[in-house]
N, C-alpha and C positions, 0 to 999 in steps of 0.2 A: 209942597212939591220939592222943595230946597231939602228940608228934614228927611223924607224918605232918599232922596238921591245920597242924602251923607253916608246914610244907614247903611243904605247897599254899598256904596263906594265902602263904608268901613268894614262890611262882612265878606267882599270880596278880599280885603286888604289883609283881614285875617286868616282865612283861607289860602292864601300866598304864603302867608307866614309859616301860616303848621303845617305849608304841607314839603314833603320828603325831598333833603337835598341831594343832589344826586353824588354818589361820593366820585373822590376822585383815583382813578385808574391809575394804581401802583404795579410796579414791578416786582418779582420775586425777592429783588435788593431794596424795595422801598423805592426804589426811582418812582415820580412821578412822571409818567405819562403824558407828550403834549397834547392839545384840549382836542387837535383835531386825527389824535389815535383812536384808533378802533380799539377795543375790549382786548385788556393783556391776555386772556385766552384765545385772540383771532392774530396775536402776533407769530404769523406764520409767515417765513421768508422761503420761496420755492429756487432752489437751482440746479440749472441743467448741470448733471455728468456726463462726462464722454465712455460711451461705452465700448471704442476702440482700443480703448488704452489698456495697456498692463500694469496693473497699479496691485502696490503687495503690503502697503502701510500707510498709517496715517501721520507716521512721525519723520520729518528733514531729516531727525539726524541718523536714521536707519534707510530711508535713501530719498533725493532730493527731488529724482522723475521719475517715481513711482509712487507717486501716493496718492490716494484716494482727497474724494470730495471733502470741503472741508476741515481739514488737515489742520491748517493754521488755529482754528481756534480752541484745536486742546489743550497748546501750551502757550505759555508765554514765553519772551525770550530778555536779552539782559536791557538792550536797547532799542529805543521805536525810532520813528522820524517823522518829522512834521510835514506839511504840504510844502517846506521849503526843502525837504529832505536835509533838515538839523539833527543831530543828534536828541532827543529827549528821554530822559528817564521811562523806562519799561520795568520789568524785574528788578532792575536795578537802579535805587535814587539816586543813589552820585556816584561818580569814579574822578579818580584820580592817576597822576601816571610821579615815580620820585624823579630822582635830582639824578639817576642813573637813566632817563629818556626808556626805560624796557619793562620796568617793573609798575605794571596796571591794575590799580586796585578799584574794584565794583562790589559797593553797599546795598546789600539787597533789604530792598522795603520791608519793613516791619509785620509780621502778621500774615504773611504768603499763607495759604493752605491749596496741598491738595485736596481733589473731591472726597476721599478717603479721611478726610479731619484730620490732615497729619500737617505738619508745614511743612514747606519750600525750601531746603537749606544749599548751603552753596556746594554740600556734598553730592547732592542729584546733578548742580552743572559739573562739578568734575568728572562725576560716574558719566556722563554723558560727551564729554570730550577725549576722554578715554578710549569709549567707545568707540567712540567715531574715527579715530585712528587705527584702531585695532585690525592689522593687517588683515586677520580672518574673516574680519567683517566686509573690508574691500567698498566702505561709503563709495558713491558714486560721484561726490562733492569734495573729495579727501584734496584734491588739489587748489583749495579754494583757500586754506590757512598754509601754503606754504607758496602761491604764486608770484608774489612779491616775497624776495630772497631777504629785506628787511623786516617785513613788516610780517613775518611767518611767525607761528609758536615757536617758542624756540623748543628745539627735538623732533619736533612734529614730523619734519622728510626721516629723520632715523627711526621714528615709532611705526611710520604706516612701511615701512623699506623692512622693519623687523629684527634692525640693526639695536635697540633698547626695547627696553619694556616699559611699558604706557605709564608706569609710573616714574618716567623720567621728563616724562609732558610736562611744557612749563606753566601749567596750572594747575594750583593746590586751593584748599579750602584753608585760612589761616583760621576761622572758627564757622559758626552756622550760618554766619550773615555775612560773611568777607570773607570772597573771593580775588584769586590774584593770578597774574597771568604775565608772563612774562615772553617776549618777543626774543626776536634773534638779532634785532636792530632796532633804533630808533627810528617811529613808526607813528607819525601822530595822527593817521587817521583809524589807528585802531576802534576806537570808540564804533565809529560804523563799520566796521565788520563786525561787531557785536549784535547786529540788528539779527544776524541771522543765528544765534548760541538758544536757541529754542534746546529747552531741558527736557531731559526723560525722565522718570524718577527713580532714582536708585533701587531704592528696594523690590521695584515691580521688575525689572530691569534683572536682578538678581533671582527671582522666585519664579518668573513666567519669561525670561528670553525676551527682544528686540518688540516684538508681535506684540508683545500686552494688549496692546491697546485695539487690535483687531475683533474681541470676544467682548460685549458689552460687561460681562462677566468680570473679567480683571482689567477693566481699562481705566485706569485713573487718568484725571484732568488738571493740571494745574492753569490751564485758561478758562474763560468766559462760556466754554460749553463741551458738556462731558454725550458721550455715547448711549444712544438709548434702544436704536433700532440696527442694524447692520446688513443687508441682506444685499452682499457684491454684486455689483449688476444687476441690482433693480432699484434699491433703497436706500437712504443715509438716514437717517433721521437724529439729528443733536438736540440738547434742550442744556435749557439755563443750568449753568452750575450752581448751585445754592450754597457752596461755602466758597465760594469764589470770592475773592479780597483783593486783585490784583488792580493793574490801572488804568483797565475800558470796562467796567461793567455792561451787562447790553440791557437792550428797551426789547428787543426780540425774545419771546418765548420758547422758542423753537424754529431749526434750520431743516428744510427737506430737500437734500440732493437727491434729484429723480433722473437715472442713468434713461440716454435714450443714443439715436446718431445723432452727430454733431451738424447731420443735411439734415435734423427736421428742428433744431431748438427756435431757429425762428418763428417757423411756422408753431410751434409750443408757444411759444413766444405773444402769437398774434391773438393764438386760442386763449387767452389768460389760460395759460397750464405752468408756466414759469412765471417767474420775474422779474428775469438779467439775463444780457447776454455779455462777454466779453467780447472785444474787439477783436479779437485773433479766432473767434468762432463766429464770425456774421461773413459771408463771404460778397464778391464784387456785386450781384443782384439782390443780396439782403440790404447793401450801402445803398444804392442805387433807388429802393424802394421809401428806404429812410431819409435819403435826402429832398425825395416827390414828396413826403406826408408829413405838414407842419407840425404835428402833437409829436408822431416819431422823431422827429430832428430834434425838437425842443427835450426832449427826454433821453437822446442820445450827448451823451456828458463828458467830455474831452477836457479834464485838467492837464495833459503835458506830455512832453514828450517822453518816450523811458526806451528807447532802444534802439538796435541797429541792424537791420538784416544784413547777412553778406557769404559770401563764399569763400571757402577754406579749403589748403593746398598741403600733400604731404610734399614739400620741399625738397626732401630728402632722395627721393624718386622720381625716376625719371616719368611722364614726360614733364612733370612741374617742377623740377629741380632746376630747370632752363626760365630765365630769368624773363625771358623774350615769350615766354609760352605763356608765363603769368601773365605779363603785359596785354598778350593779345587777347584772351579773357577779359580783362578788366576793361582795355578798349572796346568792346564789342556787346557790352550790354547797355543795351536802351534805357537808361535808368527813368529819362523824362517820361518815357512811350510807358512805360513799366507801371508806374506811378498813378499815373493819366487812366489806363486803362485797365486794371487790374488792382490797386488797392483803394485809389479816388483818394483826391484830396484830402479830403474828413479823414483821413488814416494815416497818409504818411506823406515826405520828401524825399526826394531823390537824394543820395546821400553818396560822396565821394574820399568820406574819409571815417574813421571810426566815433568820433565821439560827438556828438548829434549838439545843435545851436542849446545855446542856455547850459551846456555844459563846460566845467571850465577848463580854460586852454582847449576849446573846440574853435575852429577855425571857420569862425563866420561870416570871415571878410573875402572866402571863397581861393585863397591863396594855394589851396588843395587840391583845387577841380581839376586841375589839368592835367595831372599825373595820372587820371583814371576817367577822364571824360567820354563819352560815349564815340568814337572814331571811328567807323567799321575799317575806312583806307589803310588809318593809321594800324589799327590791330591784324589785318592783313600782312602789313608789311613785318611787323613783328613776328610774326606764324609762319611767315617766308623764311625771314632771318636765322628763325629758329631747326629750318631745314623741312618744314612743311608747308610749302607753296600749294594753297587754296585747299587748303587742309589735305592734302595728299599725302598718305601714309601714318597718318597722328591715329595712335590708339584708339577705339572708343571709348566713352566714358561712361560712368555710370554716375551721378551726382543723387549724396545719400542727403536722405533729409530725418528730422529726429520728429519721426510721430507726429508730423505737423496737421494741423485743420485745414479742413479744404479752401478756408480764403489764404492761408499763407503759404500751402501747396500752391496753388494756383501761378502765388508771384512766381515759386523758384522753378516749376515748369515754365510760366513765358521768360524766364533769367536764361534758361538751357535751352528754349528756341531761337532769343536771340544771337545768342554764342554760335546753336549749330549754324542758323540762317547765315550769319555773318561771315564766319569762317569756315564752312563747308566740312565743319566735324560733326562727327555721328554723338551724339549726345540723349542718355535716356534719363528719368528720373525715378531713384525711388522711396518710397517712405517707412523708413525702418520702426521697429519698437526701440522703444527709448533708450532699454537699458543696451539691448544692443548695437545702439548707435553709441552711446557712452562708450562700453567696454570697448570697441574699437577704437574712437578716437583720443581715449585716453591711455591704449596702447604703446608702449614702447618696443617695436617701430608699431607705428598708425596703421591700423587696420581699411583708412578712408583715405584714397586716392584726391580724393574730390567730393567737399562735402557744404551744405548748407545748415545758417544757426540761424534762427531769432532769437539775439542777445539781449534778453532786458537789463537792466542797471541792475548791481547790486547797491552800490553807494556813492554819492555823488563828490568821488575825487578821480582824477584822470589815475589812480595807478590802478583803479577797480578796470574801467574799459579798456586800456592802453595793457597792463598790469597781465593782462592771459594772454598776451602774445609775447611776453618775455619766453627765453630758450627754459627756463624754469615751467612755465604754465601749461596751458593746454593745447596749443598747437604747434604742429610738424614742422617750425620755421626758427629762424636762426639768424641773428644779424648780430656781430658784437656789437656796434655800435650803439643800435637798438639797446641793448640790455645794460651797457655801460651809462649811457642818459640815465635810461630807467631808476638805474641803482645808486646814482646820484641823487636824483630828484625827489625817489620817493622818501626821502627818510632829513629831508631839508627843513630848518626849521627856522623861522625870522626873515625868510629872503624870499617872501610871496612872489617878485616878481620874476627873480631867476627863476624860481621851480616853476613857474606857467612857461616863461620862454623854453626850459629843458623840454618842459612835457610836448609842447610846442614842435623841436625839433625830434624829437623822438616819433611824434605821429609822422612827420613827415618822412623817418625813416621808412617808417612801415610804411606807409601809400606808396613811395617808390618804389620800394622792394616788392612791392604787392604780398606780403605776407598773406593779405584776405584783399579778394575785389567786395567793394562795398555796393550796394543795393540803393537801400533807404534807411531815413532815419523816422521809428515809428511815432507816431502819436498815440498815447495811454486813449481806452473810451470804453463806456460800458452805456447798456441800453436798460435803462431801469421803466418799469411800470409808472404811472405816474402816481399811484397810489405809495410808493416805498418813496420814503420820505428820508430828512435828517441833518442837521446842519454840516454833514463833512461833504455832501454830495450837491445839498441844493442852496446852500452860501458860499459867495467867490472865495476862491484862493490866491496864491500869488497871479500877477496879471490879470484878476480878474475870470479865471477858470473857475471850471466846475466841476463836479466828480470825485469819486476814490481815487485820490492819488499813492500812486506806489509804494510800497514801505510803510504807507501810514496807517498801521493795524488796531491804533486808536478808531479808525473808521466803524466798525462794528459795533461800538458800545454808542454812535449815534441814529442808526437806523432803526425806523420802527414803519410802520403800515397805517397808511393815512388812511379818512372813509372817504370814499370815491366824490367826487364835485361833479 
């Protein structure tokens, strides 16, 4: 009995042996697959498009609110940021700045290629910064390398003004791999403003115009995923770049942006027909239903916060050119009520000054609040002062908002009922196309009376949020004092703690002036499937968060599609 149990036990044991291991699930790069991915042919990532929008490219630097699904992952740009939002090598492995504080030199990685088998040289970032100045082209973004008056290209206000030609940009290619860039002042956060120097490629640039990349036909790729399907308002469809060499490679086989309204993604959402939603697309009853459903909450992912809602004044005009009229606004909105009942907790904080907690030189210890705290009495009296007692006689208004989604509509409609309720002004809202929200508010004079942003971060130094309310930037407001701090600060180097104190007293210019009545400050979150996996979204970050944190476009070469538990 003992001898046949061996027998079998040993002809089972060989049977184990020979028979077929099952291989393991690579990527187009050779990545291997973790064990609990589904088949690199089922790496399919679904997400919603908005089918409201006017969208005419996929490329930033041809315009920055206009572009289609997906955008980000055709090109790569000089520099990333980590979940601390640090600087890290992207496009480019090292920079350096000399002993003159202006002159920035970026080492671009060994080996770039476009999808076309061509390399990456730092002549596409020039031809691409060129462009982006180029008056005729009229970027939508152009005020973004000259808002800080140190820390701008240098030339860059004479190139897009048309006062030089582009080839006086203080960026040159010194060979194919070194790039230099030169400022108007010493500037040492330039490095993160690099995060946004996404390349176009010269030559397609030269041969097919801005568009290239619109036609699956001439679209080259120098990111992580080239164009394969196009069909505007209905379909995106991207797939792996296969000469891709850059520094996220992905685990995803293919991206499907599926254009729908932005009232039914959740509901896509619930059907498995997507896989994500962002935060600024779930509205007050999509939060509300995800905060009742344990698996929904547990899968809605909040690593940080990145932004600031608030309202914007042309200065220059009356009736907001009256100091008293700003005031009475910024007294008169319910920011707590606001908050409480139209974004909910899980989304954001009531916010009374511009640059949101965890950021630095933001003002945590609440030494701000007062200057714009919710008051109705108090902002009465100011609206009196201003020679409109219980709003009698004060203009209507119309408060523009830039193409916003119906959960961020929603705040700046109850923002404009609190204001009318409080002060007896006629107050309407409405929500423009982007680019025509842009072209007016970057008008000189402002085409926007009275207008609403949701501001995300670009980079985490106070002259990036602080930095577009200089008389240089992008709004209708004016303080020397304001811009005199500014212009000090930004370009300090060795004296950490003066330049927090300056930046310090500069916000506080602005919240008194009321340059912008502030709102909230947002919280980042995205509503992922529980099957979309990846160490950037479901292992903590700083504090302990979870989630795609902002700026960090490393993110994508961690996600892949888990098989369902």
């Amino acid at each position: 009995m003992l001898i046949k149990y061996i027998v079998v036990s040993c002809a089972l044991l060989v049977s184990a042996c020979l028979a077929p291991v099952k291989a393991e699930e690579k990527t187009i790069h050779g990545r291997i697959l973790p064990a609990d991915a589904v088949a690199y042919g089922e790496q399919v990532y679904r997400v919603p498009c908005n089918n409201t929008r006017n969208e005419v490219t996929f490329d930033f630097s041809v315009s920055v609110y206009q572009r289609y699904c997906n955008s980000d992952l055709f090109n790569d740009t000089l520099v990333d940021f980590d979940k601390s939002y640090t600087p890290q090598p992207a496009s480019a492995e090292s920079w350096s700045v000399a002993d003159d504080g202006v002159t920035w030199t970026f080492i671009l990685r060994e080996g770039l290629m476009w999808s076309d088998g061509t390399p990456v040289t730092a002549h596409d970032y020039v031809a691409t910064f060129r462009f982006s100045a180029d008056p005729d082209h009229a970027w939508d973004l152009a005020w973004y390398y000259t808002f800080i008056d140190k820390g701008g290209i240098k030339n860059w206000d004479e190139v897009i003004a048309g006062e030089l030609p582009a080839e006086k940009l203080g960026v040159r290619a010194v060979d194919d791999r070194t790039l230099e860039i030169v400022t108007k002042g010493v500037f040492p956060p330039l490095p993160k403003i690099m995060k946004y120097a996404f390349t176009l490629q010269k030559r397609a640039l030269e041969e097919h115009g801005p568009y290239y990349n619109n036609d699956p036909a001439t679209s080259v790729s120098s990111g992580p995923y080239m164009l394969e399907t196009f069909d505007p308002g209905n379909k995106i469809v991207v797939v792996a770049n296969p000469h891709y060499t850059g520094y996220r490679p992905p685990r995803l086989a293919r991206i499907e942006g599926i254009y729908m309204s932005p009232a039914t993604f959740f509901i896509a959402y619930l059907n498995n027909e997507i896989d994500t939603i962002g935060a600024n697309e779930l509205s007050p009853a999509d939060f509300a239903t995800i905060e009742r459903d344990p698996e929904l909450k547990a899968n809605y992912l909040r690593p940080g916060m990145v932004g600031t809602d608030y309202l914007f004044f042309d200065t220059y005009t009356p009736p907001f050119d009256n100091l008293d009229v700003r005031k009475a606004f910024a007294h008169a909105i319910n920011r707590e009520a606001i908050v409480k009942g139209i974004y909910g907790e899980i989304k954001a904080m009531p916010a009374h000054s511009m640059l949101m907690p965890g950021f630095p030189a933001a003002d945590t210890e609440g030494a701000l609040k007062a200057y714009q705290r919710f008051d109705c009495g108090l902002a009465k009296e100011h609206l009196a002062k201003a020679g409109y007692p219980n709003g009698d006689g004060f203009p209507p208004q119309v408060m523009w908002m830039r193409n916003e989604s119906p959960g961020i509509a929603a705040v700046y409609q109850a923002t404009a009922a609190s204001i009318a309720q409080c002060l007896g002004v006629k107050m309407q809202v409405s929500n423009k196309d982007s680019k025509i929200f842009m072209d007016e508010l970057d008008g000189r004079p402002t085409g926007i009376a009275l207008g609403a942003v949701s501001y995300t971060l670009d980079f985490v130094d106070p002259t990036n949020l602080l930095g577009i309310w200089e008389s240089s930037g992008r709004h209708s407001w004016r303080h020397e004092d304001f811009d005199r701090i500014m212009d000090e600060a930004s370009g300090m180097l060795n004296e950490p703690e003066r330049r927090e104190a300056l930046f310090r007293e500069a916000e506080r210019v602005l919240v008194d002036d009321v340059g912008g009545a502030f709102i909230a400050h947002r919280w980042q979150g995205t509503l992922y499937r529980p099957t979309v996996r990846g160490e950037s979204i479901r292992e903590p970050g700083p504090n302990g968060s979870y989630g795609a944190h902002f700026g960090n476009d490393t993110n994508i070469s961690t996600l892949y599609i888990g098989k369902a538990q």
